[in-house]
N, C-alpha and C positions, 0 to 999 in steps of 0.2 A: 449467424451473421458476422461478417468480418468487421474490424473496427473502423477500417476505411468506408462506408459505410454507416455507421452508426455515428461519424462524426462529419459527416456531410454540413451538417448545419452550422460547422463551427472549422472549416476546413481548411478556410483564408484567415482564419484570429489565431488558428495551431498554428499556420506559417507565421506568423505575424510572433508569437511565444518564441518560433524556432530560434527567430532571427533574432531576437532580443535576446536570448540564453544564454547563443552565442557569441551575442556584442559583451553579454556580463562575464564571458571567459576569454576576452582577449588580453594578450597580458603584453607587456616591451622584454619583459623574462623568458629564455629560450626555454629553460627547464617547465617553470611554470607554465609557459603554450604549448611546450610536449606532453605533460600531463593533463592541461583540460581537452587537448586535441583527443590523447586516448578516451575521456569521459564523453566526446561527443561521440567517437565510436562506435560506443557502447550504450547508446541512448537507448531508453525503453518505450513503453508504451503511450508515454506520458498522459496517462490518465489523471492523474491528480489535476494536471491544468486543465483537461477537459471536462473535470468535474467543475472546475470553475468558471468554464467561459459558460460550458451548459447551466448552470445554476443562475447565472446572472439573464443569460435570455430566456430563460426558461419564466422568469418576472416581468421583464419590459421585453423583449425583443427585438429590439434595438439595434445600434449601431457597438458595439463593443467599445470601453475607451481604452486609452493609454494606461490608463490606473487598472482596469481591469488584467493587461496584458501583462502589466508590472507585476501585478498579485498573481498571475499564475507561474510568472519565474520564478518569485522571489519561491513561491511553493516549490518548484522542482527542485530548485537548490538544494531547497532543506532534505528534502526526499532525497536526493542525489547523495548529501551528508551523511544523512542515515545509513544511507546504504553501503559507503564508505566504512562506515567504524561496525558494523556489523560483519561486516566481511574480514576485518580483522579482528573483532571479538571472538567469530567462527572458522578463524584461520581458513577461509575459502579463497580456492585459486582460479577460481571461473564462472564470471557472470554474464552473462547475456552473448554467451560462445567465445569470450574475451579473457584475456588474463585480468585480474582484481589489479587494482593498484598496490595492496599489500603484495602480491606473489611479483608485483615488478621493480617497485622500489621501496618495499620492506614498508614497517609500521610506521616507525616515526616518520618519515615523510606522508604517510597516508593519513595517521592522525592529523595534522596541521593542515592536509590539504579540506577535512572534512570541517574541520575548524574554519576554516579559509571560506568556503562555501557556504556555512551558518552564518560569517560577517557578511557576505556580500548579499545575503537573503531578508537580514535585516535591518541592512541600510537598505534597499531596497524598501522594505516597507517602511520604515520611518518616512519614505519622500509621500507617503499615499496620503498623510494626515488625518490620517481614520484611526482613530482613539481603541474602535469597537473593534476593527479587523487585527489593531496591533493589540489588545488583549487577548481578543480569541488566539493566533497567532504563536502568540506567548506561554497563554495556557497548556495549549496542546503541547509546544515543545517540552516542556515541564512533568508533562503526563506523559510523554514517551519516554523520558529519560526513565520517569518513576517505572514507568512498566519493564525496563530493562532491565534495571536495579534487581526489581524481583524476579523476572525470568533466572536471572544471571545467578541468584542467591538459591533459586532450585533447581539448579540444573543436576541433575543422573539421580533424582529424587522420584521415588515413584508416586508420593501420596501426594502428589499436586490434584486435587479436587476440579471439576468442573467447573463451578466456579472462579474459583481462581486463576484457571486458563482463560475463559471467558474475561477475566477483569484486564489480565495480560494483553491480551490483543486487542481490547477495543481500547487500551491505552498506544498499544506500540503502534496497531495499525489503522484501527477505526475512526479511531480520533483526528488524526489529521485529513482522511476522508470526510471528515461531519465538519470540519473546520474551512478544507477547500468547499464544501457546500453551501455553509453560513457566509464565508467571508464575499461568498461570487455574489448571493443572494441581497447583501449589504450595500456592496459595488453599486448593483442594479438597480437601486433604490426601493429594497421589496418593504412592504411593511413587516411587520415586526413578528406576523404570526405565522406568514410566508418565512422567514427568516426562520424560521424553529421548523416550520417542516422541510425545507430543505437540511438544516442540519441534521436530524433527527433518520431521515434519508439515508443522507451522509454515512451516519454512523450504522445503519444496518446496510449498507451495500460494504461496508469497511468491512465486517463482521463477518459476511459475505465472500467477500476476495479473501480472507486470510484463513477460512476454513478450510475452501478450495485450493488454496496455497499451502498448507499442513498435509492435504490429501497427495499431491502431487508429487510432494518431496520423499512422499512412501513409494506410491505407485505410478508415476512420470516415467517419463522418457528421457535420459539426461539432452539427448540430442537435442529434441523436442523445446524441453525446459531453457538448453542453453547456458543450466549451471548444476551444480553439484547435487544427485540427488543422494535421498538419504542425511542431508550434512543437520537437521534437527536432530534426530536422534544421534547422530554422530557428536551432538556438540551437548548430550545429556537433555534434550530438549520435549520432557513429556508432550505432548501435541492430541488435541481430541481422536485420532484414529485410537491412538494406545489407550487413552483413558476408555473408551470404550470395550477395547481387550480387556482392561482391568476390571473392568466391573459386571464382563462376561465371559469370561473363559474358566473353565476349573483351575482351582488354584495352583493344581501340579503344571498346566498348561501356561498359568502366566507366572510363575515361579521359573520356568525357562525362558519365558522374554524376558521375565527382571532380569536374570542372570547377564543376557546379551544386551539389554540397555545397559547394565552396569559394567560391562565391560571395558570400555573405552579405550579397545586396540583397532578399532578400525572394525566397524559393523560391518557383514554382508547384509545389505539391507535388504535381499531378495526371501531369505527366511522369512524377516518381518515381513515381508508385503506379502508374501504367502497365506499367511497366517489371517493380517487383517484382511486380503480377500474372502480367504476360507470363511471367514464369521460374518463376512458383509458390513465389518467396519466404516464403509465408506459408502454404503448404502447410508446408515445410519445417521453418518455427516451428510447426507445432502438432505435428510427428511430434516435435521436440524437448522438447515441452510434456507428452507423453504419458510420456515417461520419470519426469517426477516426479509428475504423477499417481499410475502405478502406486505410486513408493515411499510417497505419502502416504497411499492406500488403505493397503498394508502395514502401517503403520506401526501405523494404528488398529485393524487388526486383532490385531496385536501387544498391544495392552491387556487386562487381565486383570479378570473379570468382579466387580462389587460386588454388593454387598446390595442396588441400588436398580438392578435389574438392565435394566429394561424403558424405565426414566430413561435410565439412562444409553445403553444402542443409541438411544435416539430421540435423543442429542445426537449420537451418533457419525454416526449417517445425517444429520444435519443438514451435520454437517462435510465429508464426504463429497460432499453436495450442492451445497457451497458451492463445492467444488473444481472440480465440473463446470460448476454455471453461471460460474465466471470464465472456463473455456475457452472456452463460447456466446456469452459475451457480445457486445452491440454497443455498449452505453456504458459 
């Protein structure tokens, strides 16, 4: 199912996000409206907001408010930031078929713009006056940072354990997933138990998108993808397709992939994806992928029915749908 589609139910509050995004990136600065001009360019899929509007009607079903539309920019922002300083941590030249802001006007101007982006995401949220959504909020930035930290301190290390991949992405990437779910859920006035199983959601469709994301950057299409594949491993970046090599190949066999993960001259990364085909690496990762699935179906079903009863299944089956098409995905 395409996403146009699977966000029917929220389809005039995403324009509604568009256009707010964009009122938060007008500047009287030519350079600075040159720069957010190319970030709107280059807009993605913006799921994060629509994990938000869908979480909030997926509770009441409702009319969406202004505070709601407000919390799903202020979320793109942040995301948008992230993705800013990662792409210069990853020295990447191409995102979403577009040049990075690092490959156009170098780092320091791309630091300060992703800088720039984090302040106006939380003033933006300071205006909501929600105590609970600016701590969750807060948290999570904190847990992303910390998850970077330790990517960044193992990187072209091959004994990164499962675990510890696992801790890395549900902080860099799941967690702000399980936060746009809690905070939409809060918005919407859920109770409190509604509120944990949407975040809880959150955090296994997060869990979800970034296995499927790891997969892709082996075996994608750069066309397809739209940006650099290969660039994890390129950037020393163990990822669960290899820890599964690692923990299944003979050791003369993965004794040659150490070799070419440690190399750090510019990987052909068709060897790898050879290899992880050859052993069904990424078979593996979807059987691993299915277990949070199920808890996130779960979870939604766990939610207890409103007044706007017919609203709200049509967001939950949204949610639902969104979870499947991360697993289908090819970009």
């Amino acid at each position: 199912m395409e996403l146009r589609e699977i966000y029917k139910p929220i389809r005039k509050d995403l324009d509604r996000v568009e256009r707010e995004f964009k009122r938060q990136l007008d500047s009287q600065d030519e350079f600075i409206s040159q720069i957010n001009g190319h970030l709107l360019r280059t807009s993605g899929k913006r799921i994060r907001p629509s994990l938000v509007l869908l979480s909030a009607k997926a509770v009441n079903g409702g009319l969406v408010t202004n505070n709601v539309i407000d919390l799903a920019v202020a979320i793109e922002l942040i995301h948008t930031a992230t993705l800013i300083h990662d792409d210069i941590i990853d020295e990447s030249s191409l995102r979403r078929k577009k040049k990075t802001l690092n490959s156009k006007w170098g780092n320091e101007i791309s630091v300060l713009v992703g800088d720039y982006l984090y302040s106006k995401a939380f003033s933006l949220l300071s205006g909501l006056n929600n105590e609970k959504v600016l701590c969750s909020i807060s948290m999570t930035a904190n847990g992303m940072c910390e998850g970077e930290i330790f990517q960044l301190h193992r990187r072209y290390k091959t004994n990164v354990t499962l675990d510890e991949y696992l801790d890395i992405i549900r902080k860099k990437t799941a967690s702000l997933m399980a936060s746009c779910c809690e905070c939409g859920a809060i918005m919407g006035k859920a109770d409190k138990r509604s509120v944990e199983f949407l975040k809880d959601f959150g955090m296994n469709f997060g869990m979800v998108f970034q296995i499927i994301d790891d997969c892709l950057d082996i075996t994608g299409d750069e066309k397809s993808l739209g940006k650099s594949v290969g660039s994890d491993i390129n950037n020393g970046k163990l990822t669960l397709p290899l820890i599964y090599l690692k923990n299944s190949l003979p050791p003369k066999e993965w004794k040659k992939i150490q070799g070419i993960f440690n190399s750090r001259n510019g990987i052909d990364i068709s060897v790898i994806s050879d290899v992880v085909r050859g052993y069904k690496a990424i078979d593996y990762c979807v059987d691993k992928v299915k277990g949070y699935v199920s808890i996130a179906e779960e979870n939604l079903m766990k939610l207890k029915d409103s007044s706007c009863r017919e609203a709200c299944l049509s967001a939950r089956k949204s949610l639902i749908e969104l979870v499947h098409y991360s697993v289908n995905r090819k970009s």
